[in-house]
PDB file as gemmi writes it, atoms N, CA and C in Angstrom:
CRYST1    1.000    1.000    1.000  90.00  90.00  90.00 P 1                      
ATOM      1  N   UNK A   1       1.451  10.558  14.896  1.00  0.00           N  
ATOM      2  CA  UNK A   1       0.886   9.527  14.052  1.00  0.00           C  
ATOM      3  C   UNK A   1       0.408  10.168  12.753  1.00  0.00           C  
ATOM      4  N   UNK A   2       0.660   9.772  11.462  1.00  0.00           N  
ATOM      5  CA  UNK A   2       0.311   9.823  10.214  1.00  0.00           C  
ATOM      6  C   UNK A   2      -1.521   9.843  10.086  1.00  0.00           C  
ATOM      7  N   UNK A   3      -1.766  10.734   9.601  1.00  0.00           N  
ATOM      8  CA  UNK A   3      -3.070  10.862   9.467  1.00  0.00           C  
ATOM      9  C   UNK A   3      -3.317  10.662   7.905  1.00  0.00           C  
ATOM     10  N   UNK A   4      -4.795   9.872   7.257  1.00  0.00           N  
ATOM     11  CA  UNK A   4      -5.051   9.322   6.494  1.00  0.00           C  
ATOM     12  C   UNK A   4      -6.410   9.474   6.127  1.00  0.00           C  
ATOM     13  N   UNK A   5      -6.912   9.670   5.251  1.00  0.00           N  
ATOM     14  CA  UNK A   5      -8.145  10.196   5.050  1.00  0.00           C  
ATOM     15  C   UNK A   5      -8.746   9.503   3.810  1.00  0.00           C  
ATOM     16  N   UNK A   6      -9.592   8.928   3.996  1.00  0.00           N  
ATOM     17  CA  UNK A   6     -10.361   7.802   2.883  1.00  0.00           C  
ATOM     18  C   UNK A   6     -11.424   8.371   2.433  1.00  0.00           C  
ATOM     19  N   UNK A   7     -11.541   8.364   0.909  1.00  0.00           N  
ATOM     20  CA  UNK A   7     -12.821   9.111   0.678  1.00  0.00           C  
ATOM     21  C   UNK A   7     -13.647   8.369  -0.553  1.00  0.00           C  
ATOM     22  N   UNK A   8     -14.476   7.330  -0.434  1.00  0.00           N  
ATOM     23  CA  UNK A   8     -15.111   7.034  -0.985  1.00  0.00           C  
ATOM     24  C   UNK A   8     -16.651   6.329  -0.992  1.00  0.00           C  
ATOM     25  N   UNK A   9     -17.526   6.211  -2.125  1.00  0.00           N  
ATOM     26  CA  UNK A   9     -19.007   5.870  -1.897  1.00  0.00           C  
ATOM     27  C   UNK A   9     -19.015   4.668  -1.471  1.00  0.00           C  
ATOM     28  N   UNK A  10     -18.254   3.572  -1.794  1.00  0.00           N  
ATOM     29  CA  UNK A  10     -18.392   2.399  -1.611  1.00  0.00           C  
ATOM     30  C   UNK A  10     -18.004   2.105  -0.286  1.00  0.00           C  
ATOM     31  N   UNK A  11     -18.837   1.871   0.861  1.00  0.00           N  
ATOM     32  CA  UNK A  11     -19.287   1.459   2.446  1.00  0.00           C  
ATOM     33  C   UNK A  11     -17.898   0.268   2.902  1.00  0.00           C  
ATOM     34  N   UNK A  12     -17.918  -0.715   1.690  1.00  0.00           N  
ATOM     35  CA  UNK A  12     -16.859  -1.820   1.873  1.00  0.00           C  
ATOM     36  C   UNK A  12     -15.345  -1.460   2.173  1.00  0.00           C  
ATOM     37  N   UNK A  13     -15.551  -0.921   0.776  1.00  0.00           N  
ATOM     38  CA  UNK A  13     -13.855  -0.220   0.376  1.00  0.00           C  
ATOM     39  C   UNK A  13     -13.396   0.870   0.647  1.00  0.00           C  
ATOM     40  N   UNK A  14     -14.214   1.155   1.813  1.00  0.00           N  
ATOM     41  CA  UNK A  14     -13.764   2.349   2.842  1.00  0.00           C  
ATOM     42  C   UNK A  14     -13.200   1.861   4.352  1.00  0.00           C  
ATOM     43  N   UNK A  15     -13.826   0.828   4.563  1.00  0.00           N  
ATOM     44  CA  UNK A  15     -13.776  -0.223   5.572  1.00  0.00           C  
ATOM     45  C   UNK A  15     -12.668  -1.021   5.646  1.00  0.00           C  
ATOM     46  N   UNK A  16     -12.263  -1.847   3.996  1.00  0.00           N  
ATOM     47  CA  UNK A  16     -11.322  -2.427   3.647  1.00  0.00           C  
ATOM     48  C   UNK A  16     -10.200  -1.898   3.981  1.00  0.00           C  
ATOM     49  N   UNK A  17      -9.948  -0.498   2.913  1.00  0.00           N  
ATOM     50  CA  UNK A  17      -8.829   0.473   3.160  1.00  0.00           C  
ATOM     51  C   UNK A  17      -8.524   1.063   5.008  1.00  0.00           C  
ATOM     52  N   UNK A  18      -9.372   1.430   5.646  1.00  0.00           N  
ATOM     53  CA  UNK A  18      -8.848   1.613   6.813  1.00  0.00           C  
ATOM     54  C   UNK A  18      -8.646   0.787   7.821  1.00  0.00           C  
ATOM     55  N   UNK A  19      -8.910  -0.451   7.870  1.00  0.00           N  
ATOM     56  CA  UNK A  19      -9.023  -1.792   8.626  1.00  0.00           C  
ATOM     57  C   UNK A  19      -7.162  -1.730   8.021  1.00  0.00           C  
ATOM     58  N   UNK A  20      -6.792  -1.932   7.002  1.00  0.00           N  
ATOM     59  CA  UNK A  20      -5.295  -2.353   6.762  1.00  0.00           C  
ATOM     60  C   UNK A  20      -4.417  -0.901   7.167  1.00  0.00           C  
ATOM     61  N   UNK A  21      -5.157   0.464   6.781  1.00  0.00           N  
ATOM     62  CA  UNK A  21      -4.020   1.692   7.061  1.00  0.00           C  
ATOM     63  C   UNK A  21      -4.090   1.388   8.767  1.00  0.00           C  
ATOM     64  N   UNK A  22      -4.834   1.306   9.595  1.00  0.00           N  
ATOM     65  CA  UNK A  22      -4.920   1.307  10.718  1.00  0.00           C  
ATOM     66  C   UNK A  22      -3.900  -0.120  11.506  1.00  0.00           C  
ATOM     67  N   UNK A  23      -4.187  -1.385  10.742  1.00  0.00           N  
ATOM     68  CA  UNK A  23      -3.159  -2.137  11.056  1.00  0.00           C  
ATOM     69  C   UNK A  23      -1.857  -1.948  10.760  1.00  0.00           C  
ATOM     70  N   UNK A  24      -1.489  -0.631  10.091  1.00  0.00           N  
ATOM     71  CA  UNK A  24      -0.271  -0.736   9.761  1.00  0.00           C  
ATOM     72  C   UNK A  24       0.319   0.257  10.597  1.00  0.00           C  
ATOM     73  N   UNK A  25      -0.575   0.640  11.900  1.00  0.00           N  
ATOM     74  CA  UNK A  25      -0.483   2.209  12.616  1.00  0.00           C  
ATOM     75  C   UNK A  25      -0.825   3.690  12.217  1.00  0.00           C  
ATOM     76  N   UNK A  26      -1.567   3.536  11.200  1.00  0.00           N  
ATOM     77  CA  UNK A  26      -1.919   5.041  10.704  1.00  0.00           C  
ATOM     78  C   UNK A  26      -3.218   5.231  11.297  1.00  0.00           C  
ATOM     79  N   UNK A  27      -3.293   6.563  11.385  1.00  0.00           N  
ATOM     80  CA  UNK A  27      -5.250   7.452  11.955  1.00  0.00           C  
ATOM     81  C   UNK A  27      -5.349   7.521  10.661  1.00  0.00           C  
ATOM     82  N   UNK A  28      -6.606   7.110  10.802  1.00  0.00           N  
ATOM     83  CA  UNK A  28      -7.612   6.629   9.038  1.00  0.00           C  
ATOM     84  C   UNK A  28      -8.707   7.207   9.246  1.00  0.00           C  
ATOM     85  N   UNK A  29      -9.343   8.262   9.116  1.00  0.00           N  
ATOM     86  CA  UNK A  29     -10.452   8.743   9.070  1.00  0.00           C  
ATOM     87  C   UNK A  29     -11.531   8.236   7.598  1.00  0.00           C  
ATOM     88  N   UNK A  30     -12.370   8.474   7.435  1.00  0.00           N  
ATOM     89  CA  UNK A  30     -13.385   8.444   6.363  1.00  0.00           C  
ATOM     90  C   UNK A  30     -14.525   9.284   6.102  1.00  0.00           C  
ATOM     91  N   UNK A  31     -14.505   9.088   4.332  1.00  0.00           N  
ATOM     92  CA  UNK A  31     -15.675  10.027   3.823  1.00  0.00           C  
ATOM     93  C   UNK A  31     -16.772   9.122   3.054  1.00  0.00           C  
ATOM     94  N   UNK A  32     -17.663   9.340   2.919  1.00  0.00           N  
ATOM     95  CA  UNK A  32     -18.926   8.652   2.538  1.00  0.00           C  
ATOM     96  C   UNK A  32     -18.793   9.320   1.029  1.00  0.00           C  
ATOM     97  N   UNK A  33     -18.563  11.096   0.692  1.00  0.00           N  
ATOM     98  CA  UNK A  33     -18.440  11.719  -0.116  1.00  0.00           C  
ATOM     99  C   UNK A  33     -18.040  12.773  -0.122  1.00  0.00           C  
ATOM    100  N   UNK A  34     -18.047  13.696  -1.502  1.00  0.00           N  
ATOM    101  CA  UNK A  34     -16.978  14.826  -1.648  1.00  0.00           C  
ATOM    102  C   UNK A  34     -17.276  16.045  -0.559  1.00  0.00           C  
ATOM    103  N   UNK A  35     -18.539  16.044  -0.010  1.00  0.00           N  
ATOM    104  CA  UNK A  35     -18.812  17.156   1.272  1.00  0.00           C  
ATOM    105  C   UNK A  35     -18.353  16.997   1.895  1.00  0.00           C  
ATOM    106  N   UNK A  36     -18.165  15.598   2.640  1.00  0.00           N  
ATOM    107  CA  UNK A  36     -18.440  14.972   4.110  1.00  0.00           C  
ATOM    108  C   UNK A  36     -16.494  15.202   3.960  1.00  0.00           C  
ATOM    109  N   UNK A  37     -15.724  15.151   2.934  1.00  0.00           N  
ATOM    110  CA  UNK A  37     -14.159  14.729   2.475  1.00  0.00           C  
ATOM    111  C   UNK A  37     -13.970  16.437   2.756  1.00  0.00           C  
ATOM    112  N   UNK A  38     -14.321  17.307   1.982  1.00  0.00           N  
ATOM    113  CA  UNK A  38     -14.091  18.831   2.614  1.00  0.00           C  
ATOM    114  C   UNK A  38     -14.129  19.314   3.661  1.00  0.00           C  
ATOM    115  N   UNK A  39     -15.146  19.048   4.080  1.00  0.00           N  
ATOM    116  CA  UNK A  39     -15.662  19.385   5.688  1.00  0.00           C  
ATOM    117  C   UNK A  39     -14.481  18.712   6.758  1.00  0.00           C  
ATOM    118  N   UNK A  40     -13.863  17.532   6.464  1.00  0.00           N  
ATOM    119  CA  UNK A  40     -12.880  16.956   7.181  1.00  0.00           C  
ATOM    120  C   UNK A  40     -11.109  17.531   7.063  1.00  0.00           C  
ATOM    121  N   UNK A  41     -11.084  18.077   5.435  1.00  0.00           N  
ATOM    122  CA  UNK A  41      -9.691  19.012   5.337  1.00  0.00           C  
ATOM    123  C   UNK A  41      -9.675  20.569   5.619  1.00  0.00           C  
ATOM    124  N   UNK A  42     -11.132  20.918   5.954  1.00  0.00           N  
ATOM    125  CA  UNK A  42     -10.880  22.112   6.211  1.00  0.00           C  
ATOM    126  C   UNK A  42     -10.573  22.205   7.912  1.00  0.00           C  
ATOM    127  N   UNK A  43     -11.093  21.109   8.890  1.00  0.00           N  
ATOM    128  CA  UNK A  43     -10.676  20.948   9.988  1.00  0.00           C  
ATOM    129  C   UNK A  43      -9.141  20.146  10.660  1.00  0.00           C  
ATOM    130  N   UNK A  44      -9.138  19.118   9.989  1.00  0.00           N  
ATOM    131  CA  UNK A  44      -7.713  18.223   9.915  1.00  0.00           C  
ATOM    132  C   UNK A  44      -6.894  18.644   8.876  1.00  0.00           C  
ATOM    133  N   UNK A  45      -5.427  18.439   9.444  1.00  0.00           N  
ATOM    134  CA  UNK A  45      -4.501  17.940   8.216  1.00  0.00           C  
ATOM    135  C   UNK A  45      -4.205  16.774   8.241  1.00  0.00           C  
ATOM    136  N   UNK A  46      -4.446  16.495   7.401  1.00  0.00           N  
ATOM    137  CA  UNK A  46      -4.366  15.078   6.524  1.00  0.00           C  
ATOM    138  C   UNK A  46      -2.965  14.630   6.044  1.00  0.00           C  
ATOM    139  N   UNK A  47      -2.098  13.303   5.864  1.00  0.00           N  
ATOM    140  CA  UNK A  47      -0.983  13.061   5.136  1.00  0.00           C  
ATOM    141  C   UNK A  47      -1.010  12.862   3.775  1.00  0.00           C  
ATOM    142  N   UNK A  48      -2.014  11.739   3.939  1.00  0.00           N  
ATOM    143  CA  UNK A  48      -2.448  11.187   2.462  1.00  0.00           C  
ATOM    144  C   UNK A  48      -3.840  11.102   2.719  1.00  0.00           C  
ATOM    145  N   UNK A  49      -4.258  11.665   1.182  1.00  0.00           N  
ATOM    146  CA  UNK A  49      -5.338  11.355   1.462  1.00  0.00           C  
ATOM    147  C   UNK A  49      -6.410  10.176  -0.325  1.00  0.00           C  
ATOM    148  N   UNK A  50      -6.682   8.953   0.575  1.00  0.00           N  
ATOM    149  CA  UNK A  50      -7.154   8.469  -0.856  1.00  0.00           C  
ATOM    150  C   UNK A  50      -8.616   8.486  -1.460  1.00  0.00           C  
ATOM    151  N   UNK A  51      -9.004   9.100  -2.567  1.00  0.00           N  
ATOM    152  CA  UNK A  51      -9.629   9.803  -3.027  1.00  0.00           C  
ATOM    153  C   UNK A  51     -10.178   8.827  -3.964  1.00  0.00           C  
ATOM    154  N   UNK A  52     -11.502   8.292  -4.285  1.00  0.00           N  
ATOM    155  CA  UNK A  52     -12.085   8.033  -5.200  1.00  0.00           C  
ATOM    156  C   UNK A  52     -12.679   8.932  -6.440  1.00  0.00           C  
ATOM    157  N   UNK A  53     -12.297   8.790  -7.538  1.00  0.00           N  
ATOM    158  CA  UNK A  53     -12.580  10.142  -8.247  1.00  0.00           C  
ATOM    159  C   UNK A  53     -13.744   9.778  -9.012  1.00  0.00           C  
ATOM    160  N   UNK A  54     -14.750   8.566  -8.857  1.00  0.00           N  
ATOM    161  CA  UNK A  54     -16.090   8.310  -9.429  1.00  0.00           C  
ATOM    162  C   UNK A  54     -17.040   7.959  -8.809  1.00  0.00           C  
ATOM    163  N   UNK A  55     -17.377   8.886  -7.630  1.00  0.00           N  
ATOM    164  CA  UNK A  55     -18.553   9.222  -6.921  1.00  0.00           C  
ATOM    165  C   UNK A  55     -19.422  10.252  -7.698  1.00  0.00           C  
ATOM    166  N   UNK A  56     -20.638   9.608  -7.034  1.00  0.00           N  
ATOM    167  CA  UNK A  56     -22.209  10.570  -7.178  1.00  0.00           C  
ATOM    168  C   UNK A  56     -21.903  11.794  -6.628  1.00  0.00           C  
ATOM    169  N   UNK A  57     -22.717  12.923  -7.238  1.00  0.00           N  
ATOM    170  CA  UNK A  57     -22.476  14.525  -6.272  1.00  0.00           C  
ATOM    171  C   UNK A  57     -20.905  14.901  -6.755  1.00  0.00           C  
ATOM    172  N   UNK A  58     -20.069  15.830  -6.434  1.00  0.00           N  
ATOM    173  CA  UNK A  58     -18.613  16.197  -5.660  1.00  0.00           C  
ATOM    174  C   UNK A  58     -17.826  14.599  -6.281  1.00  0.00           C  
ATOM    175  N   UNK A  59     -17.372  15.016  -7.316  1.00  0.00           N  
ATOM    176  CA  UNK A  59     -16.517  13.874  -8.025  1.00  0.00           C  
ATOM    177  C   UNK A  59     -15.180  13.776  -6.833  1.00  0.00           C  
ATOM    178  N   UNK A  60     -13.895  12.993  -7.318  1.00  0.00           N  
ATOM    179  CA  UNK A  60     -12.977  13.359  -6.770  1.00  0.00           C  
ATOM    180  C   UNK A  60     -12.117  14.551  -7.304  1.00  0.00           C  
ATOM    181  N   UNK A  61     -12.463  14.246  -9.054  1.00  0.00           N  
ATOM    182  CA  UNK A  61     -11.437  15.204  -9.812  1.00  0.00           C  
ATOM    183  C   UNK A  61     -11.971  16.717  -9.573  1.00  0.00           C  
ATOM    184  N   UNK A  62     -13.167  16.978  -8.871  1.00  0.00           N  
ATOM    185  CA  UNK A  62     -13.920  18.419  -8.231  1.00  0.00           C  
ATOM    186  C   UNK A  62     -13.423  18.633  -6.733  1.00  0.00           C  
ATOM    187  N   UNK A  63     -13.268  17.431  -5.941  1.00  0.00           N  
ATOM    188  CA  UNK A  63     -12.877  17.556  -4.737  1.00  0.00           C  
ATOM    189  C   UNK A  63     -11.148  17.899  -5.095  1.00  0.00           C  
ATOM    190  N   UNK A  64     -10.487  17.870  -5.837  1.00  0.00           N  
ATOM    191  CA  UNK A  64      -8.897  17.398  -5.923  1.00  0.00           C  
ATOM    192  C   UNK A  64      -8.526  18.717  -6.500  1.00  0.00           C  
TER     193      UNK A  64                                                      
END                                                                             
């Protein structure tokens, strides 16, 4: 199974996004932010991973 990795501040549109990757059969993991998003690629590999690049702390374009 395709692994998927969501990384953003917004609680909704983290929810949104993996509620549909998951209906479509993908493992959708999630990040709250750019730590919590590292801490998860240094343990998993990931396929795609979607990245918000205008978070508080650990931007995306710092995480990327």
């Amino acid at each position: 199974m395709q692994k998927i990795l969501v990384v953003d501040d917004d609680a909704h549109l983290r929810t949104v996004v993996k509620t549909y990757a998951e209906t479509d059969g993908f493992e959708c993991l999630v990040a709250e932010d750019g730590n919590a998003a590292l801490d998860l690629t240094e343990r998993i590999e990931f396929d795609l991973i979607v990245l918000d690049v205008m978070m508080p702390g650990r931007d995306g374009f710092e995480i990327l």
